[in-house]
C-alpha positions as CSV (number, residue, x, y, z in Angstrom):
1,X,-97.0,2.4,-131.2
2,X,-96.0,2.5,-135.4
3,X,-92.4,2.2,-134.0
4,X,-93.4,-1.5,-131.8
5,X,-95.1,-2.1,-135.2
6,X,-92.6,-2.1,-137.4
7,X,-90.1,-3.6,-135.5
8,X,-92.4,-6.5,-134.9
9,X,-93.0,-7.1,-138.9
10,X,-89.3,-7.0,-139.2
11,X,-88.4,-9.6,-136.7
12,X,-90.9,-11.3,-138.1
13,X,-90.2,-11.8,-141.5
14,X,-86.4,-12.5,-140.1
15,X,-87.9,-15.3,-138.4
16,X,-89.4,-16.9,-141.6
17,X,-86.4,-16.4,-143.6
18,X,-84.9,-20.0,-144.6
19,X,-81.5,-18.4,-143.4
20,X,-82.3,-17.6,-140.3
21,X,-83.4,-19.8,-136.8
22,X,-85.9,-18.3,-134.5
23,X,-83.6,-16.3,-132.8
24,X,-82.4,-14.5,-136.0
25,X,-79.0,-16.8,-136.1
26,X,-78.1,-18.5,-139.2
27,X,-79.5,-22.1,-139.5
28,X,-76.4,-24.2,-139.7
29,X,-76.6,-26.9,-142.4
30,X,-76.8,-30.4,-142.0
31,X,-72.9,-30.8,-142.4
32,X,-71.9,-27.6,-140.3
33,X,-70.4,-28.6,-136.9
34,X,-68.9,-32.1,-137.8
35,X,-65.4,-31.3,-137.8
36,X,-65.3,-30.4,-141.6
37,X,-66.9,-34.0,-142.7
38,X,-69.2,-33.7,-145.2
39,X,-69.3,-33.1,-148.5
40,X,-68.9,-29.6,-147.9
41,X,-66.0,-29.6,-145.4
42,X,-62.6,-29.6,-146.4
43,X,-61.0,-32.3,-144.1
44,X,-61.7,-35.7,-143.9
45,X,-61.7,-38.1,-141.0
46,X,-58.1,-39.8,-140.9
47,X,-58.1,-43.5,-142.0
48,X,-56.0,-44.5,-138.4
49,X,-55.4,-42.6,-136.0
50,X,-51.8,-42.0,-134.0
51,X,-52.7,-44.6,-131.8
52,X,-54.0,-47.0,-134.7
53,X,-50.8,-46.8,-136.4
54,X,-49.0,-47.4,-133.4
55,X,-50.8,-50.8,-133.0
56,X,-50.6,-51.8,-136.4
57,X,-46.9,-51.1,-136.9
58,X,-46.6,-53.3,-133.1
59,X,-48.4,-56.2,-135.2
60,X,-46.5,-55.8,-138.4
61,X,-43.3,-55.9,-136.9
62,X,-44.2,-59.0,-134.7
63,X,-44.9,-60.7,-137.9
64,X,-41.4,-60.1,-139.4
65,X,-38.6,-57.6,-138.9
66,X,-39.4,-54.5,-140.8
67,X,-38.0,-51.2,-141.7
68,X,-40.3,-48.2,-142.5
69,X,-40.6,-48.6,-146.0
70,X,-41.7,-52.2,-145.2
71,X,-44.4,-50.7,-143.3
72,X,-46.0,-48.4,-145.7
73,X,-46.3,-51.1,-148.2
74,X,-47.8,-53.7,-146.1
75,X,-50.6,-51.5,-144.7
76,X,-51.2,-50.6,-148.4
77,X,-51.2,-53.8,-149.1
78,X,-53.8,-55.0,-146.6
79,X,-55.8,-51.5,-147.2
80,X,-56.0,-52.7,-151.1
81,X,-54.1,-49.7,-151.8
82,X,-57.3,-47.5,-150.2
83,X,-54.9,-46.1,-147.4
84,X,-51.2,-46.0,-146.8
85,X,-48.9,-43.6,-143.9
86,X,-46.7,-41.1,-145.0
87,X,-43.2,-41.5,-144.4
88,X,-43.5,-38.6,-142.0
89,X,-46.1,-40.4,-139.8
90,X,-44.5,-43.6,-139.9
91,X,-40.2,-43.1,-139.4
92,X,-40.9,-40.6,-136.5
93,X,-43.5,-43.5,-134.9
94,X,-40.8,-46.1,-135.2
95,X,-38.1,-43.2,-133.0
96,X,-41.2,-43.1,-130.7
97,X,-41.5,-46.8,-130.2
98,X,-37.9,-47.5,-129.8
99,X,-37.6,-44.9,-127.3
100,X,-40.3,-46.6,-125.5
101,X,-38.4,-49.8,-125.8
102,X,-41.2,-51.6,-127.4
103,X,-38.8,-52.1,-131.3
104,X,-35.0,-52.5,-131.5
105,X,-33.1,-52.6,-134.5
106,X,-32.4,-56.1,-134.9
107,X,-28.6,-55.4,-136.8
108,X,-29.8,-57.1,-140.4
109,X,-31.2,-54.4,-142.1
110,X,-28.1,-53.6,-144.3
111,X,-28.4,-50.1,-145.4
112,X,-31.7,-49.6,-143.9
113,X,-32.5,-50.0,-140.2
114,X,-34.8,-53.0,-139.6
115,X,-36.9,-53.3,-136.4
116,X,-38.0,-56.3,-134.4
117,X,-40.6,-56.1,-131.3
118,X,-38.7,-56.5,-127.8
119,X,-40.3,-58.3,-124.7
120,X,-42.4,-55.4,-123.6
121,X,-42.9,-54.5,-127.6
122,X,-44.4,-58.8,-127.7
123,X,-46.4,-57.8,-124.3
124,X,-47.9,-54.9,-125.3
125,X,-48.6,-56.5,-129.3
126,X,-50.9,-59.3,-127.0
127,X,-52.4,-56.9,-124.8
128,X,-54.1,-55.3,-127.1
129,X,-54.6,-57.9,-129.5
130,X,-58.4,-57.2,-129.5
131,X,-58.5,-53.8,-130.9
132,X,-55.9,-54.9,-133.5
133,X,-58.0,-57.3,-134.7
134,X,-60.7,-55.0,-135.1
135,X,-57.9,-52.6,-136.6
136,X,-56.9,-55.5,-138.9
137,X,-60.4,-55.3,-139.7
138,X,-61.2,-52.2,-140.7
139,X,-58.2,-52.2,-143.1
140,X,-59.9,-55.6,-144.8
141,X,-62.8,-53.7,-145.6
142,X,-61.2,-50.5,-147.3
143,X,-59.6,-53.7,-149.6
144,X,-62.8,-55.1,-150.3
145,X,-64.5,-51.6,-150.6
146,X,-61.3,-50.8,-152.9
147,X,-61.9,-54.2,-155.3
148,X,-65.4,-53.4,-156.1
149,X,-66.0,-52.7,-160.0
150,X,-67.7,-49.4,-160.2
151,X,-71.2,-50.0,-161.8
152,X,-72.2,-46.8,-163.1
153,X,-71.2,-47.7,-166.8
154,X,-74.1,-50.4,-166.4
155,X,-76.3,-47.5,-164.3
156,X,-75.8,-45.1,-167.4
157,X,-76.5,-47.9,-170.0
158,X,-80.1,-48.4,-168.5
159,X,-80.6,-44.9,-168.2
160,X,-80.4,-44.7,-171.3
161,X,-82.1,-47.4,-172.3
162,X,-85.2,-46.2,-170.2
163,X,-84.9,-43.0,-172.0
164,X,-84.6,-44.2,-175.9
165,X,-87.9,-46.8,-175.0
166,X,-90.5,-43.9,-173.6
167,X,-89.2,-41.7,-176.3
168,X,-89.7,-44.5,-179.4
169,X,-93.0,-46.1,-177.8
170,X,-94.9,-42.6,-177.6
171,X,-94.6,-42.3,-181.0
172,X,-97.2,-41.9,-183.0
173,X,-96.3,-44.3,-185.4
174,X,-96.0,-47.2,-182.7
175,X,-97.1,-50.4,-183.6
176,X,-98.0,-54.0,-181.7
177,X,-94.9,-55.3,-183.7
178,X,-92.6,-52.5,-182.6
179,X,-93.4,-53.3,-179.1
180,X,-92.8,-57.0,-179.8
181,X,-89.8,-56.4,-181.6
182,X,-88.4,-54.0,-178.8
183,X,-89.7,-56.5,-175.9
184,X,-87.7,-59.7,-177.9
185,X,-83.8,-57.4,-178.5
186,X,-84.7,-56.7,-174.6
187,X,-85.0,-60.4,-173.2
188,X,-82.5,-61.4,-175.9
189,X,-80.0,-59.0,-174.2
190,X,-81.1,-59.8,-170.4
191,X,-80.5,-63.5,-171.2
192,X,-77.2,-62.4,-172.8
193,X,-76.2,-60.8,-169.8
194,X,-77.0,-64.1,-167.7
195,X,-74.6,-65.8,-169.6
196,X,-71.7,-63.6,-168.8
């Protein structure tokens, strides 16, 4: 009976222990299970996938004749510089797609192999024009995330603001023209920044 006893306490207080779920396995955090995506994980989610590429390189090449080097720097370009291939995703995609017979070299590359779309490469390009958009897309906003100016400069600068104001108007010493003088520097400066 003492034996059921003590194993009962035990179980128990395993069961109330933040590490442990009701059936004495380990909780799993709120980023466990996602593949390695959150702040803990050590991969993170690819920009495009194989696929993506593919469709973007189909569209990039319709545009103009391109070679691989070409590539990488226009999808940086339209990324704002947020997300670019490797040249060892991008050269062994443009073997791929020729073999397919979607690219050709189009003989005016010089030095450097230059590749045009062929008549299925043009088919398949307006086939699936819709998710290209939305590829086209996605690489718009990375630019636009990529061009914001980070504000934490102007977060830090009210921070400490807030913090020098509580600290000088619980002085002692405080006085109705100390709180008028410190209300006028801060709508000077707030009108200040309007005018920026």
């Amino acid at each position: 009976m003492r034996k059921h006893t003590h194993r009962a306490l035990r179980m128990k207080n395993r069961e109330s222990s933040p590490s442990f779920g009701r059936h004495g396995g380990r909780h799993r955090s709120h980023d466990e299970g996602r593949g390695g995506e959150g702040r803990g994980g050590g991969r993170r989610r690819k920009m495009v996938d194989g696929e993506g590429l593919r469709l973007l390189a189909l569209h990039l090449i319709g545009e103009e004749p391109r070679h691989g080097y070409d590539l990488i720097r226009a999808l940086s370009e339209k990324s704002g510089g947020a997300w670019a291939p490797s040249p060892g995703m991008v050269y062994p995609l443009l073997t791929l797609l020729t073999d397919m017979g979607l690219i050709a070299e189009d003989g005016e590359g010089g030095a450097r192999k230059r590749y045009a779309l062929t008549e299925a490469g043009i088919a398949e390009r307006d086939g699936q024009a819709e998710e290209i958009a939305r590829l086209l897309t996605r690489l718009e906003a990375l630019a636009n995330e990529a061009d914001r100016v980070d504000p934490a400069p102007v977060r830090r600068a009210v921070h400490n603001l807030r913090a020098v104001l509580i600290e000088r108007m619980g002085r002692t010493d405080v006085t109705p023209e100390t709180v008028f003088e410190a209300a006028a520097l801060i709508d000077a400066t707030a009108q200040a920044i309007e005018r920026l």
